[in-house]
PyMOL commands that place a pseudoatom at each C-alpha (Angstrom):
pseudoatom trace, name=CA, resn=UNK, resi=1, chain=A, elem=C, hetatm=0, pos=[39.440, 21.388, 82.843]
pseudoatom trace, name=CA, resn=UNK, resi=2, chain=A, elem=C, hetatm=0, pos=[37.372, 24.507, 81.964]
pseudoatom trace, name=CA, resn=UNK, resi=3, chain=A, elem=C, hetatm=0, pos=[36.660, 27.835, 84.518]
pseudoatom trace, name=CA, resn=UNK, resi=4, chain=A, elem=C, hetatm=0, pos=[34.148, 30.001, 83.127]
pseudoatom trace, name=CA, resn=UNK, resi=5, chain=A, elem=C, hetatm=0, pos=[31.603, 33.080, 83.888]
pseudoatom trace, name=CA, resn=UNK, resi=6, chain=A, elem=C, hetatm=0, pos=[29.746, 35.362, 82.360]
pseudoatom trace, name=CA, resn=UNK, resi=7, chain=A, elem=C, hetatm=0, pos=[32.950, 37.585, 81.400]
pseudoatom trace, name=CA, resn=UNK, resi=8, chain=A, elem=C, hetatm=0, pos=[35.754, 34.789, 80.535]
pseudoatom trace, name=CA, resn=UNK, resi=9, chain=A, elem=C, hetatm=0, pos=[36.453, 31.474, 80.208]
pseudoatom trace, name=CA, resn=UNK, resi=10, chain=A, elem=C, hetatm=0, pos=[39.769, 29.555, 80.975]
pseudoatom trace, name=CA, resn=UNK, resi=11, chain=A, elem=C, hetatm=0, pos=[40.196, 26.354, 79.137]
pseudoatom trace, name=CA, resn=UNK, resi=12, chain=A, elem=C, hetatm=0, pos=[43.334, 23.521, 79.493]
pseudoatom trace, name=CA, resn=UNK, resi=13, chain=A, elem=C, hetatm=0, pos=[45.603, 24.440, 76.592]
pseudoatom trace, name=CA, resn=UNK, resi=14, chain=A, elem=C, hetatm=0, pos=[45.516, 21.586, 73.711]
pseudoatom trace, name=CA, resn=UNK, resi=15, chain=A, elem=C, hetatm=0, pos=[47.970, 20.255, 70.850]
pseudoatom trace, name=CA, resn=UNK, resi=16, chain=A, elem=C, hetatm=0, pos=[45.761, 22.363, 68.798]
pseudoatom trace, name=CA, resn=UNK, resi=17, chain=A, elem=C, hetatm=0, pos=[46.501, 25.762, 70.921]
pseudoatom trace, name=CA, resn=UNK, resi=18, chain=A, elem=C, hetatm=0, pos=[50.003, 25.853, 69.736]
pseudoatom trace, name=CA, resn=UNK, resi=19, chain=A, elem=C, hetatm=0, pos=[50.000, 27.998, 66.729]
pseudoatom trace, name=CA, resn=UNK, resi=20, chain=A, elem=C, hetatm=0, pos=[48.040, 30.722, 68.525]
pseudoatom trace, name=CA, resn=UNK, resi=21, chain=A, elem=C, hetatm=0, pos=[50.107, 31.002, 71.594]
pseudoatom trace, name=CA, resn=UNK, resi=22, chain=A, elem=C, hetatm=0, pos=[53.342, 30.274, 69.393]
pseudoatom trace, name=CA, resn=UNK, resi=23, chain=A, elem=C, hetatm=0, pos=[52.496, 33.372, 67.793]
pseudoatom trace, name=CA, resn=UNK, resi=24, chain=A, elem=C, hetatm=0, pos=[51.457, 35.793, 70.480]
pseudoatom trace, name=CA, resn=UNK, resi=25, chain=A, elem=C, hetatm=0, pos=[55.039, 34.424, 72.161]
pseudoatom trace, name=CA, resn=UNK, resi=26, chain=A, elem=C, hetatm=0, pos=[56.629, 35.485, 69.187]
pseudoatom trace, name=CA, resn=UNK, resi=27, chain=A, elem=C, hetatm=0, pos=[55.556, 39.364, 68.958]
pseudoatom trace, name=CA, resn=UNK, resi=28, chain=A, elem=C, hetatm=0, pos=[58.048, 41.961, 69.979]
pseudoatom trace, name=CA, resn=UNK, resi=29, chain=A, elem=C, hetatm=0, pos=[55.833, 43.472, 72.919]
pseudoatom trace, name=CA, resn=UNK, resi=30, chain=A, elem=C, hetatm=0, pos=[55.785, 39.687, 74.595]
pseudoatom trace, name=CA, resn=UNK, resi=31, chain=A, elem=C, hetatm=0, pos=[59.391, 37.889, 73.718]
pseudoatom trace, name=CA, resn=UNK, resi=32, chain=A, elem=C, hetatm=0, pos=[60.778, 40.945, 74.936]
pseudoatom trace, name=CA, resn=UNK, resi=33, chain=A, elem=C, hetatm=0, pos=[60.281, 40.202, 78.575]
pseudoatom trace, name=CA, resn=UNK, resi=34, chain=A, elem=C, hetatm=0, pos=[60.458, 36.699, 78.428]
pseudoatom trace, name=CA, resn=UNK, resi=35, chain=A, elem=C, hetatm=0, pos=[64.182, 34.882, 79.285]
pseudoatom trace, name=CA, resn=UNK, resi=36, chain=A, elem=C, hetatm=0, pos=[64.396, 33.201, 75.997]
pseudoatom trace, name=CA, resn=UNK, resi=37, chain=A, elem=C, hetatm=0, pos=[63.815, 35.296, 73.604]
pseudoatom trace, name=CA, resn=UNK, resi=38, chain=A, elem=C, hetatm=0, pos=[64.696, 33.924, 70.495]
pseudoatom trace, name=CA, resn=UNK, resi=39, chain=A, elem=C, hetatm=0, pos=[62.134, 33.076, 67.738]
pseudoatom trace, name=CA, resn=UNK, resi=40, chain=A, elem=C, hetatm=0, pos=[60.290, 30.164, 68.544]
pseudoatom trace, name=CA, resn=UNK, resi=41, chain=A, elem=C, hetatm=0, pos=[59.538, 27.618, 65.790]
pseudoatom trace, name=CA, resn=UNK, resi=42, chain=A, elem=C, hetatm=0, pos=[56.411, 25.205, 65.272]
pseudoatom trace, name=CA, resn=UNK, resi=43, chain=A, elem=C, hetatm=0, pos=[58.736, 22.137, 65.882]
pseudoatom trace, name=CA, resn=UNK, resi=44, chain=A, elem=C, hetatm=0, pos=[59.934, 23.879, 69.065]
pseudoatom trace, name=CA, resn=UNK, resi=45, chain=A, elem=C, hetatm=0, pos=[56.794, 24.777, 70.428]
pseudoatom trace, name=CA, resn=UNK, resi=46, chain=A, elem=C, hetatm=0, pos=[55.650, 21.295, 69.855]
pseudoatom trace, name=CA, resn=UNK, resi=47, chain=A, elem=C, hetatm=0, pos=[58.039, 19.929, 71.625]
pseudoatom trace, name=CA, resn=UNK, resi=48, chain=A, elem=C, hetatm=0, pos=[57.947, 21.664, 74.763]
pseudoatom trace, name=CA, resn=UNK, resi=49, chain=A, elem=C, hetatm=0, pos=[54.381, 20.720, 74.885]
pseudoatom trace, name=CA, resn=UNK, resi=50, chain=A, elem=C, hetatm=0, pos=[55.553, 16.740, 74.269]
pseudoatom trace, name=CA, resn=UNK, resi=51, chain=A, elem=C, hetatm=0, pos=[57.321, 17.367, 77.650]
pseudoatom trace, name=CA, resn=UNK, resi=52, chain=A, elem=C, hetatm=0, pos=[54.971, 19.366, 80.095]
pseudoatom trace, name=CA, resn=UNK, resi=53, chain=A, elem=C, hetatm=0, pos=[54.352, 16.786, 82.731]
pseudoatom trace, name=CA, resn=UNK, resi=54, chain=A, elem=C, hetatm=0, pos=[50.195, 17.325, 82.955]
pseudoatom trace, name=CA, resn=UNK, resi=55, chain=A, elem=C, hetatm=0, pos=[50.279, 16.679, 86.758]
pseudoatom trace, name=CA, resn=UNK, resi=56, chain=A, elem=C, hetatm=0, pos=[52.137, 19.297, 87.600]
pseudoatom trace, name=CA, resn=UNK, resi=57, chain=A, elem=C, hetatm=0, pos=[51.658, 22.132, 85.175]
pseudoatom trace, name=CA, resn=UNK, resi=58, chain=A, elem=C, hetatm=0, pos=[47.992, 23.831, 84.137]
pseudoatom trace, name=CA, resn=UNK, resi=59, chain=A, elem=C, hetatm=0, pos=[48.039, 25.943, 81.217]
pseudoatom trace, name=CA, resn=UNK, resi=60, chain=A, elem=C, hetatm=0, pos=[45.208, 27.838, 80.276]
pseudoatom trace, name=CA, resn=UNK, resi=61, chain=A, elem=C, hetatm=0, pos=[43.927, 29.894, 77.782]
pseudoatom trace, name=CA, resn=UNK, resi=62, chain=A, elem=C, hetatm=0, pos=[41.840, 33.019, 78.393]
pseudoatom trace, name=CA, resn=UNK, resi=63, chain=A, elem=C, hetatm=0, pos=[38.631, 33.729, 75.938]
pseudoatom trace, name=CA, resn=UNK, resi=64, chain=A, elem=C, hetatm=0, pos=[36.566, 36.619, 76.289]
pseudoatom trace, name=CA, resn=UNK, resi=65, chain=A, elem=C, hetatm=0, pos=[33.724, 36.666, 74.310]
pseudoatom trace, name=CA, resn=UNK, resi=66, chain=A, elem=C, hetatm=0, pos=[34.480, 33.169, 72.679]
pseudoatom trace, name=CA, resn=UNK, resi=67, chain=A, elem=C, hetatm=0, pos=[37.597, 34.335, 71.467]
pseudoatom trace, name=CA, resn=UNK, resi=68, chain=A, elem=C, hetatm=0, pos=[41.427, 33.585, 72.871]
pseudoatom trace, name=CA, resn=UNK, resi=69, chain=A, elem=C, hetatm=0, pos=[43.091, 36.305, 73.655]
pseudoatom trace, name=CA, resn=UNK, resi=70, chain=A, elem=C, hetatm=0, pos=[45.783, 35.202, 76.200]
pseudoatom trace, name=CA, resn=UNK, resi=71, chain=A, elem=C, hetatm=0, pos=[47.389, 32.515, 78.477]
pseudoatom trace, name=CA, resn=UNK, resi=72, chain=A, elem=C, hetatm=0, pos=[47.734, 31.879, 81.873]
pseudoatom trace, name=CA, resn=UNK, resi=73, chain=A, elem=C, hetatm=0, pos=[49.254, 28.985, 83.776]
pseudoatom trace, name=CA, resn=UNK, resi=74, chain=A, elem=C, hetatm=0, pos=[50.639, 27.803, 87.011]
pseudoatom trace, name=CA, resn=UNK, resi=75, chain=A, elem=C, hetatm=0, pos=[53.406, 24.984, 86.357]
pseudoatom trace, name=CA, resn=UNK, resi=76, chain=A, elem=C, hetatm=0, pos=[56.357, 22.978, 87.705]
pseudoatom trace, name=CA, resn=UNK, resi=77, chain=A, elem=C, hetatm=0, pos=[53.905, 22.670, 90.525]
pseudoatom trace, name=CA, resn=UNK, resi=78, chain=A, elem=C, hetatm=0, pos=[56.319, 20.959, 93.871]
pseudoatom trace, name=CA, resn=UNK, resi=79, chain=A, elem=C, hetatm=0, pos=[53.574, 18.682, 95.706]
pseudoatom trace, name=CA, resn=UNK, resi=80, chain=A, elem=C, hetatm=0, pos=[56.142, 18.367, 98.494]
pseudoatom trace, name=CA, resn=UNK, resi=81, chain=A, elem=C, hetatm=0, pos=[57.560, 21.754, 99.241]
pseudoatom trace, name=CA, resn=UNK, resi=82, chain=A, elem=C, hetatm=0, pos=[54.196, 23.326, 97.880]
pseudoatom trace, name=CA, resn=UNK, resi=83, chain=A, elem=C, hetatm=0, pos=[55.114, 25.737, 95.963]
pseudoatom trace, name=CA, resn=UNK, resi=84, chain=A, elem=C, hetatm=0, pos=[54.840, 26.655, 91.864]
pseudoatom trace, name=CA, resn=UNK, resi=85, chain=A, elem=C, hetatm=0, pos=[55.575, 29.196, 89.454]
pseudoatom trace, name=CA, resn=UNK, resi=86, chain=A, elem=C, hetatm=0, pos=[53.135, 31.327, 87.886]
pseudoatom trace, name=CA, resn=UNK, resi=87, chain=A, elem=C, hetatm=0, pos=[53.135, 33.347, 84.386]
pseudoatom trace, name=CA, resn=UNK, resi=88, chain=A, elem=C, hetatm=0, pos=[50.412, 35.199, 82.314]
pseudoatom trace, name=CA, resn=UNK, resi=89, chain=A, elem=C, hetatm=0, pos=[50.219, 37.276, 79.043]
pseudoatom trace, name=CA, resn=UNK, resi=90, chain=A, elem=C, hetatm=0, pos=[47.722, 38.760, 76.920]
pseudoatom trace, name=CA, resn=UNK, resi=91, chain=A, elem=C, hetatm=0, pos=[48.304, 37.851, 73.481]
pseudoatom trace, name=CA, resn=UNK, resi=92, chain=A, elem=C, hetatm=0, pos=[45.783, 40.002, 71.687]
pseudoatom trace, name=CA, resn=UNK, resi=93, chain=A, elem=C, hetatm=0, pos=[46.855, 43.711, 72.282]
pseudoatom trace, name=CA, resn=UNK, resi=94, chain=A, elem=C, hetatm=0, pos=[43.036, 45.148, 72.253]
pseudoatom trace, name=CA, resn=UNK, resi=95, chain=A, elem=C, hetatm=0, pos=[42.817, 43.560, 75.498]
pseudoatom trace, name=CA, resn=UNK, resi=96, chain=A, elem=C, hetatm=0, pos=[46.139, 44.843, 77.068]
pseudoatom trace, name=CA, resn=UNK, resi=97, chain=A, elem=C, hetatm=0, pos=[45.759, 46.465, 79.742]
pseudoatom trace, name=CA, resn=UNK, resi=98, chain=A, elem=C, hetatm=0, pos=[42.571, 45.392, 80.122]
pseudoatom trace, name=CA, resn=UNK, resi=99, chain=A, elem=C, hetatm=0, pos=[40.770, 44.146, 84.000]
pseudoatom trace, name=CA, resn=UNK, resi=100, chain=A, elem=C, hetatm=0, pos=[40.526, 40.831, 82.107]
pseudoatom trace, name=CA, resn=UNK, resi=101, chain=A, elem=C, hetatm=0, pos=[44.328, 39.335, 83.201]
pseudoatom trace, name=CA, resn=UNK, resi=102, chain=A, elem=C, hetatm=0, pos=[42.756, 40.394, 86.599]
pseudoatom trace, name=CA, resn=UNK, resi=103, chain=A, elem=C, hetatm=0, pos=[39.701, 38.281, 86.025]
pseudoatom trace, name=CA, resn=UNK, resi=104, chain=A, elem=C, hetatm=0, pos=[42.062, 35.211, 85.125]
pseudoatom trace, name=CA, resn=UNK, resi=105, chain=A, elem=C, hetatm=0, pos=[44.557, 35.905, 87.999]
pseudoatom trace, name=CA, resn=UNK, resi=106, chain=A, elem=C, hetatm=0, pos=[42.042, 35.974, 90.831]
pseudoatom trace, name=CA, resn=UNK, resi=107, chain=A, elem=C, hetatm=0, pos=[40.607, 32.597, 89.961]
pseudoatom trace, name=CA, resn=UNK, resi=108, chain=A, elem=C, hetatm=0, pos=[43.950, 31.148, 89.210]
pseudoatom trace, name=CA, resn=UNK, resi=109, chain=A, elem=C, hetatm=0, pos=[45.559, 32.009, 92.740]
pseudoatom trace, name=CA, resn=UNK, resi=110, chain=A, elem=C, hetatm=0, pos=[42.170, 30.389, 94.336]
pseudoatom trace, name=CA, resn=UNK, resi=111, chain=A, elem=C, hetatm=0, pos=[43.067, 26.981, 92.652]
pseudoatom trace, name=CA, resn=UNK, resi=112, chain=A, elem=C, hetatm=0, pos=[46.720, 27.161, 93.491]
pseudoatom trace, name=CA, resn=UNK, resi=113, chain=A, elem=C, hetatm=0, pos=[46.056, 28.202, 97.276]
pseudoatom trace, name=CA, resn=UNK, resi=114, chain=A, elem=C, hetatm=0, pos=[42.747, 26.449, 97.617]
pseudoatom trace, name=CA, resn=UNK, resi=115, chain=A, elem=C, hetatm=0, pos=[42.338, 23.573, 95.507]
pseudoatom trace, name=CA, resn=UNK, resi=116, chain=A, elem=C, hetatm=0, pos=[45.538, 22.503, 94.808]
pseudoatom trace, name=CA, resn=UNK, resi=117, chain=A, elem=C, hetatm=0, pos=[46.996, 23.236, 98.798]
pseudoatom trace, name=CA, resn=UNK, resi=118, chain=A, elem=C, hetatm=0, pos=[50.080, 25.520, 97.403]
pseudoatom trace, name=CA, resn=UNK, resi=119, chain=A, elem=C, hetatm=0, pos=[51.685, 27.539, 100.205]
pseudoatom trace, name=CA, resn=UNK, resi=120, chain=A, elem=C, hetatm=0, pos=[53.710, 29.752, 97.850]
pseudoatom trace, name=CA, resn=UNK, resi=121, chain=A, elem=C, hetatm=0, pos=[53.154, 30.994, 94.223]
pseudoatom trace, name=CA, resn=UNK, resi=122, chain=A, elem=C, hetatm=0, pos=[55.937, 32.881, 92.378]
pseudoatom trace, name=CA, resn=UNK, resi=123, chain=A, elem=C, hetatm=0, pos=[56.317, 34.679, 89.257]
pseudoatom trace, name=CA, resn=UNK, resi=124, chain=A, elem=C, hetatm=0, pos=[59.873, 35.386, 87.531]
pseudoatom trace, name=CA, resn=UNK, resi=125, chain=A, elem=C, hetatm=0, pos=[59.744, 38.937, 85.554]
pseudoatom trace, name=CA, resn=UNK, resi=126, chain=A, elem=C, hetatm=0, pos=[61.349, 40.755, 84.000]
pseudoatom trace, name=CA, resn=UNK, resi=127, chain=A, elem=C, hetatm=0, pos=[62.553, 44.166, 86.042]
pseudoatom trace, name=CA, resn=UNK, resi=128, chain=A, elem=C, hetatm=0, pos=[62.015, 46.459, 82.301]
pseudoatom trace, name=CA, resn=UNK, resi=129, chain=A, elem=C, hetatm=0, pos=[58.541, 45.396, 82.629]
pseudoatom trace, name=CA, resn=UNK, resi=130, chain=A, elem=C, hetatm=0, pos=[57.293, 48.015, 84.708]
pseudoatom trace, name=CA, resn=UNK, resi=131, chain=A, elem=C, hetatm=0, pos=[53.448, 47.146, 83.888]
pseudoatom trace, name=CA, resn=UNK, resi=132, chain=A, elem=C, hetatm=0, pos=[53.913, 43.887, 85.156]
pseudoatom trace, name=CA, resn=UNK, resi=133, chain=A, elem=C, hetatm=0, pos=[55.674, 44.760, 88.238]
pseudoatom trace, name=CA, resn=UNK, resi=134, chain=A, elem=C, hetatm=0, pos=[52.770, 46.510, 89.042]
pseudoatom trace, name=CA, resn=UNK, resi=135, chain=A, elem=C, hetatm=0, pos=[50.217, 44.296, 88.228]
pseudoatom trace, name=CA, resn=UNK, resi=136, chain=A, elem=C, hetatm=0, pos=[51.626, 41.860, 90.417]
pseudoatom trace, name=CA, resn=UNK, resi=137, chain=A, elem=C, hetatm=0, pos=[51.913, 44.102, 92.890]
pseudoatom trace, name=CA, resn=UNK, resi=138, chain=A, elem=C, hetatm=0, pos=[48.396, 44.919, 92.790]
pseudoatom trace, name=CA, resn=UNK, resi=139, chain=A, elem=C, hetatm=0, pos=[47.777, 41.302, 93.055]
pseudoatom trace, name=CA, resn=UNK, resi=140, chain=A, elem=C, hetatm=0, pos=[49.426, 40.882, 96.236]
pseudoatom trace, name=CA, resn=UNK, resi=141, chain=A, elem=C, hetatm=0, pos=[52.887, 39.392, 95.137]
pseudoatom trace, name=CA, resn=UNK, resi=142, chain=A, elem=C, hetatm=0, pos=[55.971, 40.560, 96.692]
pseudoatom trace, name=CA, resn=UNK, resi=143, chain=A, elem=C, hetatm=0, pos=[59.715, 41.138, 95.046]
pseudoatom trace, name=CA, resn=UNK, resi=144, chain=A, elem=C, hetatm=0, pos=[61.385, 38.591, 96.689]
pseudoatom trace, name=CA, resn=UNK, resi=145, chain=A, elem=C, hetatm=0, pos=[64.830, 38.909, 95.585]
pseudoatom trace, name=CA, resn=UNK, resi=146, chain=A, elem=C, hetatm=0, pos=[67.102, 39.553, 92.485]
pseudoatom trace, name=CA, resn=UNK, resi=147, chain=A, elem=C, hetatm=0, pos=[67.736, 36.873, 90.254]
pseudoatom trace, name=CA, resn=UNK, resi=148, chain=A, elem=C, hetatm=0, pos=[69.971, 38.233, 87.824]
pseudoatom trace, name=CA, resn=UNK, resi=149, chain=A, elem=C, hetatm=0, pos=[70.727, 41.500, 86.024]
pseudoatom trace, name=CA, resn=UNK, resi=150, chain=A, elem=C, hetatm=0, pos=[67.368, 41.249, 83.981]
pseudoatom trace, name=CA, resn=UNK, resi=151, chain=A, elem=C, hetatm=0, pos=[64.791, 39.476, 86.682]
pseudoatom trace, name=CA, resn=UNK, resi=152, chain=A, elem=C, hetatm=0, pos=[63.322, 39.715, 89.658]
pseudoatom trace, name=CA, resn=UNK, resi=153, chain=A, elem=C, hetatm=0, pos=[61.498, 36.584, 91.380]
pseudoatom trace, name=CA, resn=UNK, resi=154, chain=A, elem=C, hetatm=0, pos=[58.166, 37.732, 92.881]
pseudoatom trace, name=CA, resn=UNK, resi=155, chain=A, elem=C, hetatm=0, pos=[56.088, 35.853, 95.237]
pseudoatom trace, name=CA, resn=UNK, resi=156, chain=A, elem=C, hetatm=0, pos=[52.606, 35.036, 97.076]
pseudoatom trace, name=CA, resn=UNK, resi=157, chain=A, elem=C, hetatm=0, pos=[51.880, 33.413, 100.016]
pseudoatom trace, name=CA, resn=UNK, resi=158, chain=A, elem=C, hetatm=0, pos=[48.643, 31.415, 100.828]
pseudoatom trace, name=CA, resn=UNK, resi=159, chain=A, elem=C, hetatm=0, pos=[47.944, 34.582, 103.966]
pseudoatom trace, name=CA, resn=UNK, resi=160, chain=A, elem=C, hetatm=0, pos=[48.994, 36.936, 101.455]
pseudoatom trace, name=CA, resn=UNK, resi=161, chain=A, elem=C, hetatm=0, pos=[46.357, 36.005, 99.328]
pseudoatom trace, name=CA, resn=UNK, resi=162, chain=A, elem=C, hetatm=0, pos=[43.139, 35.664, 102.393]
pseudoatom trace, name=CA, resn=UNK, resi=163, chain=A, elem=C, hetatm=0, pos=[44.656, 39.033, 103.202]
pseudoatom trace, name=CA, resn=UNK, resi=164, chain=A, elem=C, hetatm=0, pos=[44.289, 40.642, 99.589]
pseudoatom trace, name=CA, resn=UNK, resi=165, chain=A, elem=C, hetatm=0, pos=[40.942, 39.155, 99.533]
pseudoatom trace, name=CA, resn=UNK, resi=166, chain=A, elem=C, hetatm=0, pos=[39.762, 40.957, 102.784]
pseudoatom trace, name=CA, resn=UNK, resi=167, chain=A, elem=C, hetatm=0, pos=[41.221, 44.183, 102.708]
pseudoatom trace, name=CA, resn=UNK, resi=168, chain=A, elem=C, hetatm=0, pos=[40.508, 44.959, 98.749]
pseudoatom trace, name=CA, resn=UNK, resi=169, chain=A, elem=C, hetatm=0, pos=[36.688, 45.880, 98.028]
pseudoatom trace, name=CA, resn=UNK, resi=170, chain=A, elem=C, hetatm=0, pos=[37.664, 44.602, 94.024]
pseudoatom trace, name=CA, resn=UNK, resi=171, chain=A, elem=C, hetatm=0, pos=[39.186, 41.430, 95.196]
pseudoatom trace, name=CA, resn=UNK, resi=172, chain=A, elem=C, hetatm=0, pos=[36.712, 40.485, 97.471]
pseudoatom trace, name=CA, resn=UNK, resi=173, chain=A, elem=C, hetatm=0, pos=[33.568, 41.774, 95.288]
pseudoatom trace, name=CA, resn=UNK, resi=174, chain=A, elem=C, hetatm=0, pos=[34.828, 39.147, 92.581]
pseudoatom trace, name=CA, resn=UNK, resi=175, chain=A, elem=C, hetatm=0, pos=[36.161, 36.601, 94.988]
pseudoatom trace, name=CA, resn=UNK, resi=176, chain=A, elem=C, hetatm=0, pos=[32.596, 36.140, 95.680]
pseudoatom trace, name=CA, resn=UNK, resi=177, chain=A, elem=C, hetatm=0, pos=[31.313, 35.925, 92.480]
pseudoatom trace, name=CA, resn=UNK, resi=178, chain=A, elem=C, hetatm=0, pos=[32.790, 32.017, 92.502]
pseudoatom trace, name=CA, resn=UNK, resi=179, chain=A, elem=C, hetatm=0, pos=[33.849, 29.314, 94.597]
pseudoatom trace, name=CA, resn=UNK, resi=180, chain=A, elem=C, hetatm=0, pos=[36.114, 26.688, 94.161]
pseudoatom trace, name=CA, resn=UNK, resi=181, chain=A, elem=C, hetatm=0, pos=[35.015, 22.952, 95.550]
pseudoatom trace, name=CA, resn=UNK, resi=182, chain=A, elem=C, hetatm=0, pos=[38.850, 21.914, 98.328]
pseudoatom trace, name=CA, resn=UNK, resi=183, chain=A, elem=C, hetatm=0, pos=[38.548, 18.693, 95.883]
pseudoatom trace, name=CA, resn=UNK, resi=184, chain=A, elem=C, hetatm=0, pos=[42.577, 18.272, 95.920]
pseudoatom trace, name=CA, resn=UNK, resi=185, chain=A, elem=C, hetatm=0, pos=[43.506, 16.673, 92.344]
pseudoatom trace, name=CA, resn=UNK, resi=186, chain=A, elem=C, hetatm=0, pos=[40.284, 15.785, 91.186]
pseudoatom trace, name=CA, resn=UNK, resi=187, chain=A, elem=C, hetatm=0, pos=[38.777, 18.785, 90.905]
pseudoatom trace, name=CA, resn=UNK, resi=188, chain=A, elem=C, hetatm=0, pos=[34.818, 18.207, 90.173]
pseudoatom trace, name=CA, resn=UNK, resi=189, chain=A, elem=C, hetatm=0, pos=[31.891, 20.361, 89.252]
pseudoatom trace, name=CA, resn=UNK, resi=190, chain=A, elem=C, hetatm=0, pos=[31.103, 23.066, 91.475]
pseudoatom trace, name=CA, resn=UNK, resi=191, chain=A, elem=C, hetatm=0, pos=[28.432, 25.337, 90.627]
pseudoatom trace, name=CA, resn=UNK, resi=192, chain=A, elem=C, hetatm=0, pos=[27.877, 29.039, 92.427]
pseudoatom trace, name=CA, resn=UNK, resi=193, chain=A, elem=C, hetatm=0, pos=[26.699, 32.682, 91.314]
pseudoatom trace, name=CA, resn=UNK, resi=194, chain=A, elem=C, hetatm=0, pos=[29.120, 32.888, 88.041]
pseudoatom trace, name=CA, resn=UNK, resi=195, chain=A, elem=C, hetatm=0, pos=[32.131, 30.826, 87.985]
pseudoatom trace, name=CA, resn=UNK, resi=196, chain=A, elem=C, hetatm=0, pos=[32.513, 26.916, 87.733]
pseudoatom trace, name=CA, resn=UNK, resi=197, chain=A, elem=C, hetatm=0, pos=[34.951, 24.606, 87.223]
pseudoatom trace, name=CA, resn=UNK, resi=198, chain=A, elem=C, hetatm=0, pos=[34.247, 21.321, 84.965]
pseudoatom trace, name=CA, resn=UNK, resi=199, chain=A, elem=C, hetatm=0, pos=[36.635, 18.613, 84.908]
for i in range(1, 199): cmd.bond("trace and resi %d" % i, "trace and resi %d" % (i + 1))
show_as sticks, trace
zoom trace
């Protein structure tokens, strides 16, 4: 699967993405604010991706201007309660801070709420990680409630979402920039003014 436009592009993360993202998971300014934070090895990485069930995880990573600079994902995806976890970094610090983890949000929450039918997304982060408190925020999540001394479990609601895209002139400028095809699972080739998705 592959969403792209004329500022990013979001491709499915492969065996061969591992080393990259293994490393940006690694540096200080990202393992911080992650639960585990112990190194993480090649053979562990490698692993974890032997075990990601593909139908209900979607890992992504973000290039801008042909090159990777981050990840993005929504995964352990619950097709009966409707509801999955999201989580995003950018690995390559000249983009941090950047409007592109915006760019890779927005179209990520359409898939979950829109394509895929989620009623809730969540994010677990970490409450020393100011900038992403915020960013969610802006995004439209909520802090939900505590979930231990270090994180806080954030979430978005499908109305949440129509809501943010109405009532923000930046959400809805780029909201219309794409569409998404409601193609459930299968999602097929949609074409509109700059985004697509291609299966």
């Amino acid at each position: 699967m592959k969403i792209t436009s004329s500022y990013i592009s979001l491709t499915e993360l492969t065996f061969n993405d591992l080393e990259l993202i293994r490393k940006w998971r690694n540096t200080i300014g990202i393992r911080q604010h992650m639960d585990f934070q112990e190194e993480i090895t090649p053979e562990m990485q490698e692993k974890w991706f032997e075990k990601l069930d593909p139908s209900g995880n979607f890992f992504f990573i973000i290039h801008f201007n042909k090159i990777p600079i981050g990840l993005i994902q929504l995964q352990d995806v619950n097709w009966e309660s409707k509801i999955a976890s999201s989580g995003l970094y950018i690995g390559d610090q000249r983009y941090q801070g950047s409007p592109l983890a915006f760019m890779a949000s927005l179209p990520i929450l359409d898939l979950g709420f829109n394509i895929l039918g989620l009623e809730s997304i969540t994010a677990k982060v970490s409450k020393q990680n100011k900038k992403a408190l915020q960013y969610n925020q802006s995004l439209g999540f909520i802090i939900d409630k505590e979930l231990n001394e270090r994180f806080v479990l954030m979430s978005h609601s499908k109305e949440q979402f129509k809501t943010a895209i109405e009532k923000h002139e930046s959400f809805h400028k780029f909201f219309k920039s794409y569409s998404l095809a409601n193609t459930n699972r299968n999602i097929e080739l949609s074409t509109h003014n700059s985004w697509f998705f291609l299966p």
